[in-house]
C-alpha positions as CSV (number, residue, x, y, z in Angstrom):
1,X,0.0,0.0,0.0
2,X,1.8,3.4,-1.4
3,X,1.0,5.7,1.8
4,X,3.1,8.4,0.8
5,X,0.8,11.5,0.1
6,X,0.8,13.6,-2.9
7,X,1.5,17.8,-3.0
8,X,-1.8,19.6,-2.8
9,X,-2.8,21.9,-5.8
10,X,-2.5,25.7,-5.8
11,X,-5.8,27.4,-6.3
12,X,-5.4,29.3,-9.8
13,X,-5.8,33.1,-9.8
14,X,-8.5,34.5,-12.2
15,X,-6.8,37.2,-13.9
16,X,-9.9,38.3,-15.7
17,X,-11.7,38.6,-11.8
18,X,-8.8,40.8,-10.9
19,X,-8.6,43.1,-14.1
20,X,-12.0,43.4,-13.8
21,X,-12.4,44.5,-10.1
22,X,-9.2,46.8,-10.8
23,X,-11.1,48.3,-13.6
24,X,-14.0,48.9,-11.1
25,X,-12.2,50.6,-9.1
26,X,-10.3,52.9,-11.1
27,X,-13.7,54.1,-12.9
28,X,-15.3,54.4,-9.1
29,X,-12.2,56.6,-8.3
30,X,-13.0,58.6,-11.4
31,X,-15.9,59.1,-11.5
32,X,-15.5,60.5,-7.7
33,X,-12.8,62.7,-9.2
34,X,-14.9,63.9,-11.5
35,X,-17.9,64.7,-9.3
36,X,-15.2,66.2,-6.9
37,X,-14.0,68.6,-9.7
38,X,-17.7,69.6,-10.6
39,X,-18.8,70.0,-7.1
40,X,-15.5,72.7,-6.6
41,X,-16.4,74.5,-10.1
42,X,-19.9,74.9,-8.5
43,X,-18.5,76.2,-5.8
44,X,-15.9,78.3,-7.5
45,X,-19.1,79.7,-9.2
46,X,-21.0,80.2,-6.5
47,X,-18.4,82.2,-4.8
48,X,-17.6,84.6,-7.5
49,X,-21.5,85.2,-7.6
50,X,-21.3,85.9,-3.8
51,X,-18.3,87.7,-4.1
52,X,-19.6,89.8,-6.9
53,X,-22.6,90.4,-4.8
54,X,-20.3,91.8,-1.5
55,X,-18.9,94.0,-3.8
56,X,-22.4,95.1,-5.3
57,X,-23.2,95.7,-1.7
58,X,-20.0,97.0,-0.4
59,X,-20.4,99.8,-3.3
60,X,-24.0,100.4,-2.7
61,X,-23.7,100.7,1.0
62,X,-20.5,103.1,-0.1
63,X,-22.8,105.2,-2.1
64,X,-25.6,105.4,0.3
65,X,-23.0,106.7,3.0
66,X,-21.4,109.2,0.6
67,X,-25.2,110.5,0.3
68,X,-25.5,110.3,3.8
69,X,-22.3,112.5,4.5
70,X,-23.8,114.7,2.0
71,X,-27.2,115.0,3.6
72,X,-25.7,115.6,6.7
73,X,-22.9,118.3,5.9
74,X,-25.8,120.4,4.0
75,X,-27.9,120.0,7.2
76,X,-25.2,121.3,9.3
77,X,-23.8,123.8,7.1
78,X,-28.0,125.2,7.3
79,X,-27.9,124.9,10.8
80,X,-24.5,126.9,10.8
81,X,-25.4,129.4,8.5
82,X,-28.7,130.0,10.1
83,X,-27.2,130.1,13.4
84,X,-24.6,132.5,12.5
85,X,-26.8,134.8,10.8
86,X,-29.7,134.8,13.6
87,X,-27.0,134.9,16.4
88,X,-25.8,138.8,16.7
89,X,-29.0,140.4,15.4
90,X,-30.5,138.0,18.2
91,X,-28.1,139.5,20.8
92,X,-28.8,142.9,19.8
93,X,-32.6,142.7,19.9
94,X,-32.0,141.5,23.8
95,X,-29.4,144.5,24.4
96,X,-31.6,146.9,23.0
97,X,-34.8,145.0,24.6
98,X,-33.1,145.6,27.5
99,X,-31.9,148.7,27.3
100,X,-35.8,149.9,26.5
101,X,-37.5,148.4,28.9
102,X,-34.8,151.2,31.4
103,X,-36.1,153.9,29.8
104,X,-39.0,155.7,31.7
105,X,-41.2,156.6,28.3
106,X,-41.2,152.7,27.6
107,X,-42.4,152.0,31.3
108,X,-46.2,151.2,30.6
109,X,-44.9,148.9,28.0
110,X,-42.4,146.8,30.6
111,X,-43.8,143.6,30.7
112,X,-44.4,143.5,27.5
113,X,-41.1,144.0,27.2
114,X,-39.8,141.1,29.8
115,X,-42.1,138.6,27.5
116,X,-40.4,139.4,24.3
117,X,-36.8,139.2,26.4
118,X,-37.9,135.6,27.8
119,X,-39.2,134.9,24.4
120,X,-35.5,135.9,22.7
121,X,-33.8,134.4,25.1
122,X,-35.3,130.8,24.2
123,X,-34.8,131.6,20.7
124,X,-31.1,132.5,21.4
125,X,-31.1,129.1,23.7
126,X,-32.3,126.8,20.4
127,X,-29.4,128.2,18.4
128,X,-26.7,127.6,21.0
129,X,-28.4,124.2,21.1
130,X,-28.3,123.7,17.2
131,X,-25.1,125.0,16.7
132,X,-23.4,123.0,19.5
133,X,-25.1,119.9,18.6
134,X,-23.9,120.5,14.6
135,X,-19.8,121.4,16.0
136,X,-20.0,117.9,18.4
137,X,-21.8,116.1,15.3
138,X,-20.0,117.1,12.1
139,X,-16.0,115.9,11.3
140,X,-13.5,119.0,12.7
141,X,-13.1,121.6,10.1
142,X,-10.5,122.0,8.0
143,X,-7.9,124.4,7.7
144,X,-9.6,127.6,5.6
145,X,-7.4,130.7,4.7
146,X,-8.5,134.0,5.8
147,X,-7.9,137.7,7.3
148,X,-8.3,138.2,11.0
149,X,-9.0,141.7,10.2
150,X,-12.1,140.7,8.0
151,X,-13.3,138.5,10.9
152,X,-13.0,141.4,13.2
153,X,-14.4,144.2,11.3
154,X,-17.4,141.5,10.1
155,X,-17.9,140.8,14.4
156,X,-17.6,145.2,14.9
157,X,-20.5,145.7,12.2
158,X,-22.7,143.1,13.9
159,X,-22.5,144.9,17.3
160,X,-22.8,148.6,15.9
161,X,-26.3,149.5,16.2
162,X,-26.4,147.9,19.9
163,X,-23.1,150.1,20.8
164,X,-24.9,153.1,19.3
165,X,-28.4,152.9,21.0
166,X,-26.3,153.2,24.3
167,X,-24.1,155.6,23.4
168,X,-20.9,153.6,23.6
169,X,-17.9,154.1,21.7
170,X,-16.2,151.1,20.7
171,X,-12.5,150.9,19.1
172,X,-10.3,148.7,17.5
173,X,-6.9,148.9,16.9
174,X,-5.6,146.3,14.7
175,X,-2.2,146.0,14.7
176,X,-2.1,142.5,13.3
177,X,-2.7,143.9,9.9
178,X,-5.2,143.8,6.7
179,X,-2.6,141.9,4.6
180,X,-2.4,139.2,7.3
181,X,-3.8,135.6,6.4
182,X,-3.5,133.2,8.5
183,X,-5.3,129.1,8.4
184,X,-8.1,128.4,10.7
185,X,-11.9,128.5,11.5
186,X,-12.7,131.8,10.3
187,X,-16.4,131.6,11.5
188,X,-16.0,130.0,14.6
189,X,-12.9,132.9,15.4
190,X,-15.4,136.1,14.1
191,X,-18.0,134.0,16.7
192,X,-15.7,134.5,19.8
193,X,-14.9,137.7,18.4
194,X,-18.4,138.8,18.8
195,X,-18.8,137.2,22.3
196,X,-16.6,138.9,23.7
197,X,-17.4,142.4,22.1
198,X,-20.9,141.9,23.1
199,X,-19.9,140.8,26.1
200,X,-18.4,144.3,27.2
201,X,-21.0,146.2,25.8
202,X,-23.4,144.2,28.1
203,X,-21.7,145.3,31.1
204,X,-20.6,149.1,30.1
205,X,-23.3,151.7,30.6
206,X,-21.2,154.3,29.2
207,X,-18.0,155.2,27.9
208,X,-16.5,152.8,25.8
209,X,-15.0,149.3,25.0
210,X,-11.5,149.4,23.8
211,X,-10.2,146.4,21.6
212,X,-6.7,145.7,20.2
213,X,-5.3,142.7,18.5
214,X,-1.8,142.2,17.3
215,X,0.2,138.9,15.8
216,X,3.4,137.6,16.9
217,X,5.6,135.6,14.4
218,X,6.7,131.9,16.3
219,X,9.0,130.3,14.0
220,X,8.3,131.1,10.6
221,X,5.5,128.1,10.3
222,X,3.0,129.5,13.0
223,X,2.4,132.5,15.0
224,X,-0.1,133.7,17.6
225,X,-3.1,136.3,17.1
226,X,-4.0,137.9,20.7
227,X,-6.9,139.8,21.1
228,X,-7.5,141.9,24.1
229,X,-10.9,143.6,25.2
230,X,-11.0,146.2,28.2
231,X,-14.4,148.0,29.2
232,X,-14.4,151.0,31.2
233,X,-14.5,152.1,35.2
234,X,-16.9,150.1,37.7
235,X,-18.7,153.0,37.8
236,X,-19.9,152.7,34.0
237,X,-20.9,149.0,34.5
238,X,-24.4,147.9,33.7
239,X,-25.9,147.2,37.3
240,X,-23.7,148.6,39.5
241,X,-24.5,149.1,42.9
242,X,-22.9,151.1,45.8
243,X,-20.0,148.5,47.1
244,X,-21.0,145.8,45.0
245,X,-17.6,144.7,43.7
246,X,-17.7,144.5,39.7
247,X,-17.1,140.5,40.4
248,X,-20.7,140.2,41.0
249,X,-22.2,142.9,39.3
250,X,-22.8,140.9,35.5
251,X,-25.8,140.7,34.2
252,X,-26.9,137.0,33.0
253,X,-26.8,138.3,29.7
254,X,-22.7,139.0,30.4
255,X,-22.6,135.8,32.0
256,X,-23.7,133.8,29.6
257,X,-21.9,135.7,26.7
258,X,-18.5,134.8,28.7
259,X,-19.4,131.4,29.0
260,X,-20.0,131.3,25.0
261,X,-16.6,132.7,24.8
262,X,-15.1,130.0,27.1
263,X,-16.5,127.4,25.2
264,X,-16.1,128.7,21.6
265,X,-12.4,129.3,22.5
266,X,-11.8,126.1,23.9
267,X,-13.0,124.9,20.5
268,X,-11.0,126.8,18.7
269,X,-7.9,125.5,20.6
270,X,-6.9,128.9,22.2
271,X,-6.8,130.3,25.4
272,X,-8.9,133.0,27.3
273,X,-7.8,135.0,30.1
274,X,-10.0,137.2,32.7
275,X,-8.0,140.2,34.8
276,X,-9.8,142.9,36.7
277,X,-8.3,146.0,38.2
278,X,-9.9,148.9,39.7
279,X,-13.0,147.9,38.3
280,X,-12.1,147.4,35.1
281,X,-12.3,143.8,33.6
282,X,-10.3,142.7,30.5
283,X,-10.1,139.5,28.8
284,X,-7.0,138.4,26.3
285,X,-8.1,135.9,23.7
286,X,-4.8,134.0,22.2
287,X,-4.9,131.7,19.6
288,X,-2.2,129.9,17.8
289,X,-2.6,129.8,13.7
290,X,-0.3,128.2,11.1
291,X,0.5,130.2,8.0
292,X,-0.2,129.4,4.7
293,X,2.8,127.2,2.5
294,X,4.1,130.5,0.5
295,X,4.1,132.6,4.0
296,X,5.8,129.8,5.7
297,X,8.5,129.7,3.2
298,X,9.1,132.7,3.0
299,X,9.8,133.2,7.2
C-alpha cells in the first residue's frame, strides 16, 4: 500500500476577476474625481457670484454713505449758517430789549417787554443748542485761509447798532494787519470775536469798550493772534451798585456771553484769560494759527 501522500494543488488566480475589479475601481475613483471637480467648479461659481454680490453691496452701501455724509454736511452747514446769521441780530434785539425796557417813556410797556426778552432768550437758547449739537456732530473743520482783520471788522459791524443805541464808543486797533492771512476756523474765530465784544458792551453803561489785537511771528511756520478787550470804570458798569464789587455785578446776559466765549475758545484751541483791576475787567483771547505754505516759506 503506497502511503506516501501527494502535493496539494495551488488554487489558480482568475486574472480576468482581478482586471476586472481593478477596472472597477479605477472608474469608481473617477468618477468621484470627477464629481469632486464639478462640485468645486460649483462652488468656485458660486463664490464669484457671492463675491460679486459683496462687492455690489460693499459699493452700494458706499454710495448710500457718501449720500448720507452729504445730507448731513448740507444740514449742518444750514444749521451753521442759520445760526450764524440769527446769532448777533439776536443779541442785539436782547441789548436793545433791554436797554428799552430802562427807559422811563417805555415803562407802561415793561412787561411786554420782559415777554419778548424771555421769548429771545429761548430763541437765542435753540441756536446755541443747534449749533453746539452741529460742531460735536459734524467731522473738525478743515484748515480755511483767511484775514483776522475781515473777521474782526465783520464781528464790529454786527455789534454797531447795539453800541450806538447806548451811546458807547467802541474801538479797535488792529495791529495785526489787513494783509495778514492766516489758516483756521474763520467763522467760529469772528464768533468769539463777537462774544466777547458783546460781552463788554453788556456790562458798560457808558464810555467805551476798547479792543486791540496784534500777531506775533513763532518760528516762521505759526504764529499767535491775541486779542484783548478792556471796558471802562466800575462806575460805568451795567448794574452797578454802591459797594458791590464788579465780580458780582454781570448781568446774565454777560454771564452767559463769557461762557460762549469760554466754550467757543476752547473749540477753537486757544486760550482766554479774565483780569480785573480797579474795576475794570479785561479779557485776552490767544490763539495759535499756522501760516499758509508761501508765508511759511518765505519766514
Amino acid at each position: 500500500m503506497n502511503t506516501e501522500q501527494q502535493p496539494a494543488e495551488s488554487p489558480s488566480i482568475d486574472r480576468d476577476a482581478i482586471a476586472d475589479l481593478v477596472e472597477g475601481i479605477l472608474a469608481d475613483a473617477q468618477r468621484a474625481q470627477s464629481r469632486a471637480v464639478a462640485r468645486a467648479e460649483e462652488l468656485e461659481l458660486r463664490l464669484a457670484e457671492r463675491g460679486a454680490e459683496i462687492v455690489a453691496l460693499a459699493e452700494e452701501l458706499r454710495r448710500a454713505h457718501h449720500e448720507t455724509k452729504l445730507e448731513r454736511r448740507t444740514r449742518e452747514r444750514l444749521i451753521e449758517r442759520v445760526g450764524l446769521g440769527l446769532a448777533a441780530p439776536l443779541q442785539n434785539l436782547l441789548g436793545l430789549i433791554t436797554a428799552a425796557e430802562t427807559s422811563e417813556p417805555y415803562a407802561s410797556g415793561r412787561p411786554w417787554l420782559r415777554a419778548a426778552v424771555r421769548a429771545a432768550e429761548q430763541l437765542s437758547g435753540q441756536l446755541d443748542h443747534w449749533r453746539d449739537e452741529t460742531a460735536n456732530a459734524h467731522e473738525p473743520p478743515g484748515l480755511v485761509p483767511f484775514r483776522p482783520s475781515e473777521a474782526l471788522e465783520r464781528a464790529l459791524a454786527k455789534s454797531r447798532d447795539l453800541a450806538e443805541s447806548r451811546d458807547l464808543v467802541v474801538e479797535a486797533y488792529d495791529r495785526a494787519g489787513a494783509e495778514l492771512v492766516v489758516l483756521g476756523d474763520p467763522s467760529l474765530f469772528e464768533r468769539v470775536l463777537d462774544a466777547l465784544i458783546q460781552h463788554g458792551i453788556e456790562r458798560t453803561r457808558r464810555g467805551c469798550v476798547a479792543i486791540e489785537m496784534w500777531w506775533s511771528q513763532l518760528d516762521g511756520q505759526d504764529g499767535v493772534i491775541e486779542v484783548e478787550f478792556e471796558d471802562t470804570a466800575r462806575e460805568n458798569v451795567r448794574g452797578a451798585r454802591a459797594g458791590e464789587s464788579s465780580d458780582r455785578i454781570d448781568t446774565p446776559r454777560a454771564i452767559h456771553l463769557a461762557q460762549a466765549a469760554h466754550e467757543l475758545t476752547e473749540r477753537l484751541g486757544g486760550w482766554l484769560e479774565r483780569s480785573e483791576r480797579s474795576g475794570r475787567v479785561s479779557w485776552r483771547l490767544t490763539v495759535e494759527f499756522p501760516l499758509p505754505e508761501p508765508r511759511r516759506q518765505a519766514g
